[in-house]
PDB file of N, CA, C and O in Angstrom:
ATOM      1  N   UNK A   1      14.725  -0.671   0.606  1.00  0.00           N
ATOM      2  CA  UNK A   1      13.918  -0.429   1.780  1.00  0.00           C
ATOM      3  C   UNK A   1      13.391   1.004   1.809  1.00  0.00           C
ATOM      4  O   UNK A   1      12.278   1.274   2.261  1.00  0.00           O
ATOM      5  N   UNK A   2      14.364   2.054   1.229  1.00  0.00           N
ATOM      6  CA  UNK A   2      13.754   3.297   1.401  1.00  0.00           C
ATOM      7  C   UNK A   2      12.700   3.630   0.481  1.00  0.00           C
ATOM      8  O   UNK A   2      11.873   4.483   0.803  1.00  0.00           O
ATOM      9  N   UNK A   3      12.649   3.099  -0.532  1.00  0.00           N
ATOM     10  CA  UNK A   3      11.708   2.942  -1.460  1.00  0.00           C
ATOM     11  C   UNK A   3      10.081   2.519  -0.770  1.00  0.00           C
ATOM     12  O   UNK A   3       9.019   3.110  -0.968  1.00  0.00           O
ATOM     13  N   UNK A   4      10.293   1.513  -0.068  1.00  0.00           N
ATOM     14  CA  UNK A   4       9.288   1.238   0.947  1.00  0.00           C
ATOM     15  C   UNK A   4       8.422   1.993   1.507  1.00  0.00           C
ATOM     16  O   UNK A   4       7.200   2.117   1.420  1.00  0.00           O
ATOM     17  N   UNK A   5       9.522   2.646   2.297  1.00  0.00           N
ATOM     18  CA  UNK A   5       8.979   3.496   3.089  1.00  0.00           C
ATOM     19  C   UNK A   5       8.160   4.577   2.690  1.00  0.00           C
ATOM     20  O   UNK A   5       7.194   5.011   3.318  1.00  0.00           O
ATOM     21  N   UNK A   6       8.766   5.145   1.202  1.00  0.00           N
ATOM     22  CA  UNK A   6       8.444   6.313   0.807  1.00  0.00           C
ATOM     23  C   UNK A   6       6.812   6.152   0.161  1.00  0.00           C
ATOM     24  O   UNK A   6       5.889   6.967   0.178  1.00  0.00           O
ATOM     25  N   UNK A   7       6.883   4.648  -0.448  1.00  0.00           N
ATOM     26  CA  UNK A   7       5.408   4.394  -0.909  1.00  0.00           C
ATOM     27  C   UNK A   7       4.530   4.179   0.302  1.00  0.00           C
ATOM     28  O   UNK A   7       3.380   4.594   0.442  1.00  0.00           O
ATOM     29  N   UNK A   8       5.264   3.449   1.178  1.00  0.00           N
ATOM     30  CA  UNK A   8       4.076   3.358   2.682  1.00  0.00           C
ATOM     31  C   UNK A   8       3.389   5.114   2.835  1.00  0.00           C
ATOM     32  O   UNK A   8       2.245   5.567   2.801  1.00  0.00           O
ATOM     33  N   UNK A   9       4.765   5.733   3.012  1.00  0.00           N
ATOM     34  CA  UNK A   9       4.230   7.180   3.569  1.00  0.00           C
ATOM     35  C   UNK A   9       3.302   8.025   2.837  1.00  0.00           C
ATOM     36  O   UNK A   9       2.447   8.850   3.160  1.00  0.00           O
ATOM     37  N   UNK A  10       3.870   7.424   1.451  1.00  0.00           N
ATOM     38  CA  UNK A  10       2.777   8.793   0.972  1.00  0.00           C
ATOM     39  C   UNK A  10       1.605   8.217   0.214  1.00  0.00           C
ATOM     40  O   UNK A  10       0.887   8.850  -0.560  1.00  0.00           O
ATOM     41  N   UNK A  11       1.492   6.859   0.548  1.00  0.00           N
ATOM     42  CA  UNK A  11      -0.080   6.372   0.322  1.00  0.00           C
ATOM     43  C   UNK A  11      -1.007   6.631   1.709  1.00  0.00           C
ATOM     44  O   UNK A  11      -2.191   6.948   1.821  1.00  0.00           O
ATOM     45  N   UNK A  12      -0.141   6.408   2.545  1.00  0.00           N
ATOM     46  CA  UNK A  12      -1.096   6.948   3.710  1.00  0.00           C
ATOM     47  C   UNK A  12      -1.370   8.320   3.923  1.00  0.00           C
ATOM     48  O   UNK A  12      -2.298   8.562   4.694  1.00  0.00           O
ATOM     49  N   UNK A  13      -0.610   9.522   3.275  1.00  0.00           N
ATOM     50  CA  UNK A  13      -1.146  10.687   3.466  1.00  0.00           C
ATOM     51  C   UNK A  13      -1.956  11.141   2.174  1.00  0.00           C
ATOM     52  O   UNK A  13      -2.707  12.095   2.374  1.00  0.00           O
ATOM     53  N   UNK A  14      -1.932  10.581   0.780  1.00  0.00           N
ATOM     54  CA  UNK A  14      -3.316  10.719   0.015  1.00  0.00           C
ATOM     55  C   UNK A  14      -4.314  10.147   0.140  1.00  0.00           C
ATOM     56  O   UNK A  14      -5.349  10.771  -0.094  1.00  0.00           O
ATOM     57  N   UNK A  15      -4.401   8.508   0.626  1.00  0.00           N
ATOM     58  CA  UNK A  15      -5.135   8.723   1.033  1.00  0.00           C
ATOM     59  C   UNK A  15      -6.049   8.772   2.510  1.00  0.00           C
ATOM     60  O   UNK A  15      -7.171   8.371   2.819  1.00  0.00           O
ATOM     61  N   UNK A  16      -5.031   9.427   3.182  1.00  0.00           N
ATOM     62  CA  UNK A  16      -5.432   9.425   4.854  1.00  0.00           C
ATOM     63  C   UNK A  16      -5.982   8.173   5.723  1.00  0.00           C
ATOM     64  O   UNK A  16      -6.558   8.177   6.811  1.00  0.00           O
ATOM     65  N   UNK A  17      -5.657   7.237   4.985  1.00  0.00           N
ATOM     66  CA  UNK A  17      -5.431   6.056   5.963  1.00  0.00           C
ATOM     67  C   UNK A  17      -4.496   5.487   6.457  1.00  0.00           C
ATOM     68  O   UNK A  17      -3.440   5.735   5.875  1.00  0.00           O
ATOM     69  N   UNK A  18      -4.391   4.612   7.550  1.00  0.00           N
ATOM     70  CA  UNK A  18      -3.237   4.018   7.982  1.00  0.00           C
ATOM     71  C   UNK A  18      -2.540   2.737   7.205  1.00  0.00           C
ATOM     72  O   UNK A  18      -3.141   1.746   6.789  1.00  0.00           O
ATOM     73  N   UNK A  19      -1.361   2.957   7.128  1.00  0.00           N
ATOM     74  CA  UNK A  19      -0.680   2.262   6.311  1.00  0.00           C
ATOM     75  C   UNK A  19      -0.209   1.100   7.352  1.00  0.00           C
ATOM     76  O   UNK A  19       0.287   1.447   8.424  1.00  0.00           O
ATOM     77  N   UNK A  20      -0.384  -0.462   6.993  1.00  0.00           N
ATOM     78  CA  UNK A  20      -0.289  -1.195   8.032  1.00  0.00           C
ATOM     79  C   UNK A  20       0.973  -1.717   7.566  1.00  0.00           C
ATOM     80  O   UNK A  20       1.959  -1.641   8.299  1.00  0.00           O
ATOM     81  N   UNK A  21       1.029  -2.155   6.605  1.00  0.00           N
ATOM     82  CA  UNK A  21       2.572  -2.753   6.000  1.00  0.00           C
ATOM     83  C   UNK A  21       3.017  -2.622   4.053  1.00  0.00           C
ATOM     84  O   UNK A  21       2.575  -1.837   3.214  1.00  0.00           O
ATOM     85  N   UNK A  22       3.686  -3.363   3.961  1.00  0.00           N
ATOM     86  CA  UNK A  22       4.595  -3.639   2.562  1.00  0.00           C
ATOM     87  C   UNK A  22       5.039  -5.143   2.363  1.00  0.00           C
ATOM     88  O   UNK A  22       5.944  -5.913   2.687  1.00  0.00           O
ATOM     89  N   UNK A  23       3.564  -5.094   1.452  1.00  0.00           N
ATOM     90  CA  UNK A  23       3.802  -6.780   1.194  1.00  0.00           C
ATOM     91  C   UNK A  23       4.824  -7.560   0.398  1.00  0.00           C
ATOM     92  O   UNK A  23       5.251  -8.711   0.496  1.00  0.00           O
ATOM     93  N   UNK A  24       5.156  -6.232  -0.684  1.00  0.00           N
ATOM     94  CA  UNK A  24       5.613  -6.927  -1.920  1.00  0.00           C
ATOM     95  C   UNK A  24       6.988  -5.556  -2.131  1.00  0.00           C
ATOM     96  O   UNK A  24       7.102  -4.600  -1.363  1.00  0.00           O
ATOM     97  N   UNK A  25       7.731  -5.775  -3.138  1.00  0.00           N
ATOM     98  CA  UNK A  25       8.283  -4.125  -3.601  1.00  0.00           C
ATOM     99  C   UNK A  25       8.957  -5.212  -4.948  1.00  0.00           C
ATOM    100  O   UNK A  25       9.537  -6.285  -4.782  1.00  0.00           O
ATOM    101  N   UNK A  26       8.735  -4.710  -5.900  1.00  0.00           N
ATOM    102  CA  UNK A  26       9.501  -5.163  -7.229  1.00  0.00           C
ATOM    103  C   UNK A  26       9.779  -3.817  -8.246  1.00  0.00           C
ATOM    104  O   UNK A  26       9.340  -2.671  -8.346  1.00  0.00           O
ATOM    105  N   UNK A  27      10.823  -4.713  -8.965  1.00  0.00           N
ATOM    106  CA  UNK A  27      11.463  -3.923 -10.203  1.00  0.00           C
ATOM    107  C   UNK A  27      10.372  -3.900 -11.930  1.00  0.00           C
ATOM    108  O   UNK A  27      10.046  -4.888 -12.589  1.00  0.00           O
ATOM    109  N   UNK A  28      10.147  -2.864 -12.138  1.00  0.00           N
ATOM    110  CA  UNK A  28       9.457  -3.612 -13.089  1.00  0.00           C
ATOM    111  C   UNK A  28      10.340  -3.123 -14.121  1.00  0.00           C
ATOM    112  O   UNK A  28      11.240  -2.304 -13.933  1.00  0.00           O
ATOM    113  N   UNK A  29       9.950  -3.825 -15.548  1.00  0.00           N
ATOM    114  CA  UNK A  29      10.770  -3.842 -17.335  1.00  0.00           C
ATOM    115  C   UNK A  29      10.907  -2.251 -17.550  1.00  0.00           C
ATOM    116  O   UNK A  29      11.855  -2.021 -18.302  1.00  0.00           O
ATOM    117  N   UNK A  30      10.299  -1.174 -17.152  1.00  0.00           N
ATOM    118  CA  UNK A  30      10.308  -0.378 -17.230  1.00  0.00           C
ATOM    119  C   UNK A  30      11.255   0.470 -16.755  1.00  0.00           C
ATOM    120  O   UNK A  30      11.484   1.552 -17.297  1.00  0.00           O
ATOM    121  N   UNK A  31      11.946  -0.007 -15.587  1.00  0.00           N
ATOM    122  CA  UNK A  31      12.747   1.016 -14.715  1.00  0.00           C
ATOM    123  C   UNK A  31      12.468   1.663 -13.687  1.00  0.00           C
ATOM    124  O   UNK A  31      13.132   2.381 -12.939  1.00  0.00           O
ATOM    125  N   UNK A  32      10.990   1.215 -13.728  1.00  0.00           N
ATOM    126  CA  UNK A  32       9.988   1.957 -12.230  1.00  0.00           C
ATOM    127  C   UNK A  32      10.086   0.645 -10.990  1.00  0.00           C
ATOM    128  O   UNK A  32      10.661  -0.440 -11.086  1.00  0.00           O
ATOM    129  N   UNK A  33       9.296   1.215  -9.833  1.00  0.00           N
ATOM    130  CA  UNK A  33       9.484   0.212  -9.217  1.00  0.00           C
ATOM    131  C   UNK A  33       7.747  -0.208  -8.707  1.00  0.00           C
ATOM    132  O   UNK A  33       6.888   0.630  -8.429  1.00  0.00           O
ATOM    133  N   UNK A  34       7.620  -1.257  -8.694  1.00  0.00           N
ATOM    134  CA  UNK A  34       5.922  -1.457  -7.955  1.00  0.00           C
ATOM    135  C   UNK A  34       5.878  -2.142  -6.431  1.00  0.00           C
ATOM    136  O   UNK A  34       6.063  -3.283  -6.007  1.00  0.00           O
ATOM    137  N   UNK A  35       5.569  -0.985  -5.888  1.00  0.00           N
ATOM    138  CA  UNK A  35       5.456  -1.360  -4.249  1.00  0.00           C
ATOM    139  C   UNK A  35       3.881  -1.863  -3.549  1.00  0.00           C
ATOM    140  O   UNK A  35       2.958  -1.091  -3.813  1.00  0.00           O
ATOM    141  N   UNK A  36       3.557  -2.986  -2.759  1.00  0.00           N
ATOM    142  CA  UNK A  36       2.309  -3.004  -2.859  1.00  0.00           C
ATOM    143  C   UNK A  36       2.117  -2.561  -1.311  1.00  0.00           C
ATOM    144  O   UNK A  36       2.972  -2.708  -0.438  1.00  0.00           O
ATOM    145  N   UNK A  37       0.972  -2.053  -1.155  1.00  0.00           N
ATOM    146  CA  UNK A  37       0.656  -1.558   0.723  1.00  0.00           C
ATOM    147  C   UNK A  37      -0.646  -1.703   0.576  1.00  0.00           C
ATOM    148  O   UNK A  37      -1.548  -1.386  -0.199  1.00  0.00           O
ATOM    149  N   UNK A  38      -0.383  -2.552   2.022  1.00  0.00           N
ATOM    150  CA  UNK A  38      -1.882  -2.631   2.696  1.00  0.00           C
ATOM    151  C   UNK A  38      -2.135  -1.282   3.827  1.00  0.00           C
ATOM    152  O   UNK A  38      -1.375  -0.772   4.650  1.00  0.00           O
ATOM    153  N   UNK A  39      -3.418  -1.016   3.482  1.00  0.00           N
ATOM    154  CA  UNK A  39      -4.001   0.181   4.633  1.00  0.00           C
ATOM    155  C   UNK A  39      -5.117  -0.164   5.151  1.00  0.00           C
ATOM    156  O   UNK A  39      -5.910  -0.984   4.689  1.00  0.00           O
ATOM    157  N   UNK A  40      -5.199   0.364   5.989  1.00  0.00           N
ATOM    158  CA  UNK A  40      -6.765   0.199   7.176  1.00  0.00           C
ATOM    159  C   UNK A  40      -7.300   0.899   6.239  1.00  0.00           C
ATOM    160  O   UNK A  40      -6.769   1.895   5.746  1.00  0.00           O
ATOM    161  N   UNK A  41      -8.553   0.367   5.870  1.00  0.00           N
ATOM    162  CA  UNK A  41      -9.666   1.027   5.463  1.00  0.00           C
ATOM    163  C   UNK A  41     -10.898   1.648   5.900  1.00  0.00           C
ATOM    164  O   UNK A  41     -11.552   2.628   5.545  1.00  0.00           O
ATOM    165  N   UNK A  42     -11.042   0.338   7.196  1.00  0.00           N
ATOM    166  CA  UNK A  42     -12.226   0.820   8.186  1.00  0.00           C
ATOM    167  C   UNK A  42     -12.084  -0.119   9.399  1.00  0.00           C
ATOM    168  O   UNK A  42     -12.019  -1.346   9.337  1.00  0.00           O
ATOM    169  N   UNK A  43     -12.046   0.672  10.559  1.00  0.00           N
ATOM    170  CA  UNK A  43     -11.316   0.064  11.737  1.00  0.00           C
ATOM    171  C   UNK A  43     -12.773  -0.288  12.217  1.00  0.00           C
ATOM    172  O   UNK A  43     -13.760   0.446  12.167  1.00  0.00           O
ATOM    173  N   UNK A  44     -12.689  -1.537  12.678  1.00  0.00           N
ATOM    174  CA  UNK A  44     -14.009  -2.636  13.775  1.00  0.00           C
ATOM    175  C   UNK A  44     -13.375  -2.869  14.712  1.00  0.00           C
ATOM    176  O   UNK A  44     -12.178  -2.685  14.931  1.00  0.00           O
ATOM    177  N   UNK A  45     -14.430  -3.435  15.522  1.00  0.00           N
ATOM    178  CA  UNK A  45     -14.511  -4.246  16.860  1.00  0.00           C
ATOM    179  C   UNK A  45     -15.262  -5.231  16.599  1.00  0.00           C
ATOM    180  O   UNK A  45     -16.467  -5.075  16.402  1.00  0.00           O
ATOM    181  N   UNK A  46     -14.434  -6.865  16.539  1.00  0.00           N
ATOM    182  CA  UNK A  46     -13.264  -7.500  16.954  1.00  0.00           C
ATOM    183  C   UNK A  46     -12.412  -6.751  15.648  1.00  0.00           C
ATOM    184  O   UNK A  46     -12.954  -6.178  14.703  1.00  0.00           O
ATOM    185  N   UNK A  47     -11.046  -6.903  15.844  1.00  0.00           N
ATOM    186  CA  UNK A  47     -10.080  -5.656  14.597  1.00  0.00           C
ATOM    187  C   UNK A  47     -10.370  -7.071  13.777  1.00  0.00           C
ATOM    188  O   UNK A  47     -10.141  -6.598  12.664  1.00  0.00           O
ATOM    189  N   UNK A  48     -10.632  -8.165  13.560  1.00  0.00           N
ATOM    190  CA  UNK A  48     -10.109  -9.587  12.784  1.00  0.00           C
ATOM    191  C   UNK A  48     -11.648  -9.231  11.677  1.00  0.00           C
ATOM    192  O   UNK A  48     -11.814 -10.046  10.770  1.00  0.00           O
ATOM    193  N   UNK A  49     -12.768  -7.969  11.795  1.00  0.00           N
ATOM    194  CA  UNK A  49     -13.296  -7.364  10.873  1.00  0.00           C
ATOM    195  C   UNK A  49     -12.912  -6.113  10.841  1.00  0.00           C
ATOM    196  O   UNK A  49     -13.922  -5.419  10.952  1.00  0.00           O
ATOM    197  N   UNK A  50     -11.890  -5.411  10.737  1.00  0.00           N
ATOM    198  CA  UNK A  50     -11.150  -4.358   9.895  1.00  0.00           C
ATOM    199  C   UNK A  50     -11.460  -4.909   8.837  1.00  0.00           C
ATOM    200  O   UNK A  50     -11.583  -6.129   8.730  1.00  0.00           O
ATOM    201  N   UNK A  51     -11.666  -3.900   7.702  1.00  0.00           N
ATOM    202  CA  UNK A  51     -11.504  -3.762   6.204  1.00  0.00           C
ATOM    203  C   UNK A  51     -10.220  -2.975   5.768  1.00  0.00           C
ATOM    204  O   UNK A  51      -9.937  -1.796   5.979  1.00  0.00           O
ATOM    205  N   UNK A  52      -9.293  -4.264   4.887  1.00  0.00           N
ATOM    206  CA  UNK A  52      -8.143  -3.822   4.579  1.00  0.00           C
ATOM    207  C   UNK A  52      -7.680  -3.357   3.228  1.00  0.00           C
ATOM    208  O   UNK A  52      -7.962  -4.279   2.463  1.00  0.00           O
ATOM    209  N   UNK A  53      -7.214  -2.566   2.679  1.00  0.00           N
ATOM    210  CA  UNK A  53      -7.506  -2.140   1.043  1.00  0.00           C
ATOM    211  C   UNK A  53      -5.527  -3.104   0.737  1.00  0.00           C
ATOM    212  O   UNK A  53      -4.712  -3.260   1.647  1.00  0.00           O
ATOM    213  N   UNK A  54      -5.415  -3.333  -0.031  1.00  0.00           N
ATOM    214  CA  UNK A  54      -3.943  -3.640  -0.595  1.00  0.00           C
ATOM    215  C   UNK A  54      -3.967  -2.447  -1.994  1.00  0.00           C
ATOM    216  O   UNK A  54      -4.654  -2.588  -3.006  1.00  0.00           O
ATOM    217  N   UNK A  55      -3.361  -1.700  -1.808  1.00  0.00           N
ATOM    218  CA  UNK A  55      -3.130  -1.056  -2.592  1.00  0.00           C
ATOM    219  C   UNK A  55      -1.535  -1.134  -3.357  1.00  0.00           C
ATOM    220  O   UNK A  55      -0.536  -1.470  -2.722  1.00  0.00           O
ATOM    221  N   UNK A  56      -1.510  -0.755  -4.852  1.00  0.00           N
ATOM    222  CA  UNK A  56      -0.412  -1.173  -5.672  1.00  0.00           C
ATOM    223  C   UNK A  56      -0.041   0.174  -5.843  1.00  0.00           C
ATOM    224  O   UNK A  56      -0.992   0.878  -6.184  1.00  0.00           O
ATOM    225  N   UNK A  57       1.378   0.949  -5.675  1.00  0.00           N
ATOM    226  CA  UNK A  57       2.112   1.951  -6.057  1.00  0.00           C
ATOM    227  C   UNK A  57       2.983   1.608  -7.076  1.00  0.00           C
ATOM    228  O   UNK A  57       3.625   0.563  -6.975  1.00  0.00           O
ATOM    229  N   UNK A  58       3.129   2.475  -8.242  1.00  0.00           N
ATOM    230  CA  UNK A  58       4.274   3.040  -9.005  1.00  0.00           C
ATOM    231  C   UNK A  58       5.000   4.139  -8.786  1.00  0.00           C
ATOM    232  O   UNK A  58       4.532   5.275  -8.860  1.00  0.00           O
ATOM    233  N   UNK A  59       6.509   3.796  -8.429  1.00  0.00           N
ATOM    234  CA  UNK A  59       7.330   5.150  -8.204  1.00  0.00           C
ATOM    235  C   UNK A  59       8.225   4.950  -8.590  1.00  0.00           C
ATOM    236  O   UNK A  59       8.589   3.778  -8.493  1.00  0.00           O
ATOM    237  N   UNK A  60       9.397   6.187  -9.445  1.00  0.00           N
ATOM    238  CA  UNK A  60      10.498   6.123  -9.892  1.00  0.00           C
ATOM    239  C   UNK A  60      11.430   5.830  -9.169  1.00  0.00           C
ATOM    240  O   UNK A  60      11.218   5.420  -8.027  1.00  0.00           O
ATOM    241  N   UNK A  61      12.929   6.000  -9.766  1.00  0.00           N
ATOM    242  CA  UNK A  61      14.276   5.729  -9.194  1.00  0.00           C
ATOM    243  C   UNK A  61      13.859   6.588  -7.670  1.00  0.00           C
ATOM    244  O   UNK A  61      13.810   5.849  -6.686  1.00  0.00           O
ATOM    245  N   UNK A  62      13.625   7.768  -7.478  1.00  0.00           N
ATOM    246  CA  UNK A  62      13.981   8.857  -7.175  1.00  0.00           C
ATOM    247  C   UNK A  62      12.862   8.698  -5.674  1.00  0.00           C
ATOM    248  O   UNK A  62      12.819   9.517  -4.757  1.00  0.00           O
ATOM    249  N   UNK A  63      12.060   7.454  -5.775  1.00  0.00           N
ATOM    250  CA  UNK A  63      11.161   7.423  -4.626  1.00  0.00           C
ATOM    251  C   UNK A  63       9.481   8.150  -5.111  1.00  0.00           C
ATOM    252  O   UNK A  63       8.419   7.849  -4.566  1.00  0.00           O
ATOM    253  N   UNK A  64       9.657   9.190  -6.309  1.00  0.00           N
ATOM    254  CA  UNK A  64       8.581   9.959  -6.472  1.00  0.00           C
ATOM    255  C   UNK A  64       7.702   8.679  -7.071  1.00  0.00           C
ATOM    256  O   UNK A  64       8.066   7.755  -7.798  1.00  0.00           O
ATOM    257  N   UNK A  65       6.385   8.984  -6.478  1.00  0.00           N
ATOM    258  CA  UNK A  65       4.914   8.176  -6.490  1.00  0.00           C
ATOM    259  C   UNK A  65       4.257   8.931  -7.863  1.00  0.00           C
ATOM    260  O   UNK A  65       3.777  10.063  -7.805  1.00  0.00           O
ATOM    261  N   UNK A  66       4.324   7.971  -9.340  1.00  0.00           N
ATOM    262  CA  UNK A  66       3.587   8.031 -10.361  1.00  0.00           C
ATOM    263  C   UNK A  66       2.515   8.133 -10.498  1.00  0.00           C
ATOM    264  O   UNK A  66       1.879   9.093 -10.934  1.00  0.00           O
ATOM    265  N   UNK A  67       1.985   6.606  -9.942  1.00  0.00           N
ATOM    266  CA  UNK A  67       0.486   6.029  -9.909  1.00  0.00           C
ATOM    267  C   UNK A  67       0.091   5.563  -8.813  1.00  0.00           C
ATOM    268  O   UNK A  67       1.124   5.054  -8.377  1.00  0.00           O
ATOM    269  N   UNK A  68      -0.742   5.377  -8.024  1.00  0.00           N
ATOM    270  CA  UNK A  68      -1.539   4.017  -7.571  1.00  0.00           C
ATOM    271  C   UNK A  68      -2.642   3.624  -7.758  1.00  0.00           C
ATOM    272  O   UNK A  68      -3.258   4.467  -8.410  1.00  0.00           O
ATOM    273  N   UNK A  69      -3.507   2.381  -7.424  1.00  0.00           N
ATOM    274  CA  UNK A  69      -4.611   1.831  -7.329  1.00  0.00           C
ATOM    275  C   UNK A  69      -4.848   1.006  -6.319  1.00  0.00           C
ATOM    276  O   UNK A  69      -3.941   0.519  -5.644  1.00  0.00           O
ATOM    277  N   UNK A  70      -6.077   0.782  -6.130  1.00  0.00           N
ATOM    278  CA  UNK A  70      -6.670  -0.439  -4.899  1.00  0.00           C
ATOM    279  C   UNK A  70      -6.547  -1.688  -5.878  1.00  0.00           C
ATOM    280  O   UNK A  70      -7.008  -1.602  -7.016  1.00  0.00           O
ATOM    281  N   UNK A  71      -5.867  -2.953  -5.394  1.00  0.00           N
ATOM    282  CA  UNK A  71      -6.283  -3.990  -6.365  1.00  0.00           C
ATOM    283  C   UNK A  71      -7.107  -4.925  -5.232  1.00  0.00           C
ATOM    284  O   UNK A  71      -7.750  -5.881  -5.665  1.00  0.00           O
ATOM    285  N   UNK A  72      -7.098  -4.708  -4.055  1.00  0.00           N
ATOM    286  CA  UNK A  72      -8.003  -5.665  -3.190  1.00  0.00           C
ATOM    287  C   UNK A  72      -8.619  -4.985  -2.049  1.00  0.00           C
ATOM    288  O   UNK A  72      -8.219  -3.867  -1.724  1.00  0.00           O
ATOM    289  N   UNK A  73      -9.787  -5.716  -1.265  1.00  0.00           N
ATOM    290  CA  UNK A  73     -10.482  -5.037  -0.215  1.00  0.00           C
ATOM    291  C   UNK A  73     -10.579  -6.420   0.355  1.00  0.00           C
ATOM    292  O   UNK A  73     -10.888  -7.310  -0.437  1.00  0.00           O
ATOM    293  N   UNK A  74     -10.351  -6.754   1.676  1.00  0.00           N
ATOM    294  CA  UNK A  74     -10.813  -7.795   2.379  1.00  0.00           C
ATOM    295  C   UNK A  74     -11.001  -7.595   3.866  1.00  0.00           C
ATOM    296  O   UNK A  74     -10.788  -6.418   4.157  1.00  0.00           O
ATOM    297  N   UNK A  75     -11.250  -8.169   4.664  1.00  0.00           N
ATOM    298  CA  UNK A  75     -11.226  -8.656   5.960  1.00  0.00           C
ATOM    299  C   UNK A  75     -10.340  -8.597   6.133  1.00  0.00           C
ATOM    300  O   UNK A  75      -9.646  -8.798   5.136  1.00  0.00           O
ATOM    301  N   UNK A  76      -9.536  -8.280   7.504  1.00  0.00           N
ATOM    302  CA  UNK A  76      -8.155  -8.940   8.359  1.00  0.00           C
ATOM    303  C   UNK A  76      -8.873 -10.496   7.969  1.00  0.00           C
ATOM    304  O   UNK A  76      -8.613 -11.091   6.923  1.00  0.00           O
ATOM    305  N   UNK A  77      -9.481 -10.827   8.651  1.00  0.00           N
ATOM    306  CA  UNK A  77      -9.683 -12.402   8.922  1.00  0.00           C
ATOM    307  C   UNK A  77      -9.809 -12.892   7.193  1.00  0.00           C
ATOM    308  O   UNK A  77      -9.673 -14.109   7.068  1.00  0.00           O
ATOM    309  N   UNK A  78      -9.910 -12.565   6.619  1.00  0.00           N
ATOM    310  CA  UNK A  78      -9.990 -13.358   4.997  1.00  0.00           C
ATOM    311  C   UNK A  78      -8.358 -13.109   4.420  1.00  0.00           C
ATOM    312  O   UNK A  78      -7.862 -13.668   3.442  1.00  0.00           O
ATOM    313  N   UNK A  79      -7.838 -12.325   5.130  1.00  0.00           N
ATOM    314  CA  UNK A  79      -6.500 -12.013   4.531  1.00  0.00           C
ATOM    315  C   UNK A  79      -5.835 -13.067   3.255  1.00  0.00           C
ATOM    316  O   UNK A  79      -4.737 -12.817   2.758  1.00  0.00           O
TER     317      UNK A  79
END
């Protein structure tokens, strides 16, 4: 769980969006771990068109953030 947190937090402060949740968190063959987070990308009115990014983190034992990338962009409502 703390692992979680640590990828929630510090994807939302590079890249200054809001971090809405933690869809996924796995072990990978490597020894790293891959955490996935969704962030607000661009807040609307009705919110059910927010644009949501899912973004994929790599971070070690230790919580420290390797890598990330965007692997999706959608709608709340296309979720």
């Amino acid at each position: 769980m703390e692992l979680a947190r640590r990828a929630r937090r510090q994807l939302a402060e590079i890249t200054r969006l809001e971090a809405e949740r933690v869809t996924a968190l796995a072990r990978v063959h490597d020894g790293t771990w891959r955490v996935t987070v969704e962030l607000l990308e661009l807040s609307r009115i009705p919110q059910t068109d927010d644009l949501l990014g899912s973004f994929e983190a790599q971070l070690d034992d230790s919580g420290r953030l390797l890598r990330f990338r965007r692997v999706r962009r959608y709608a709340r409502s296309r979720g």
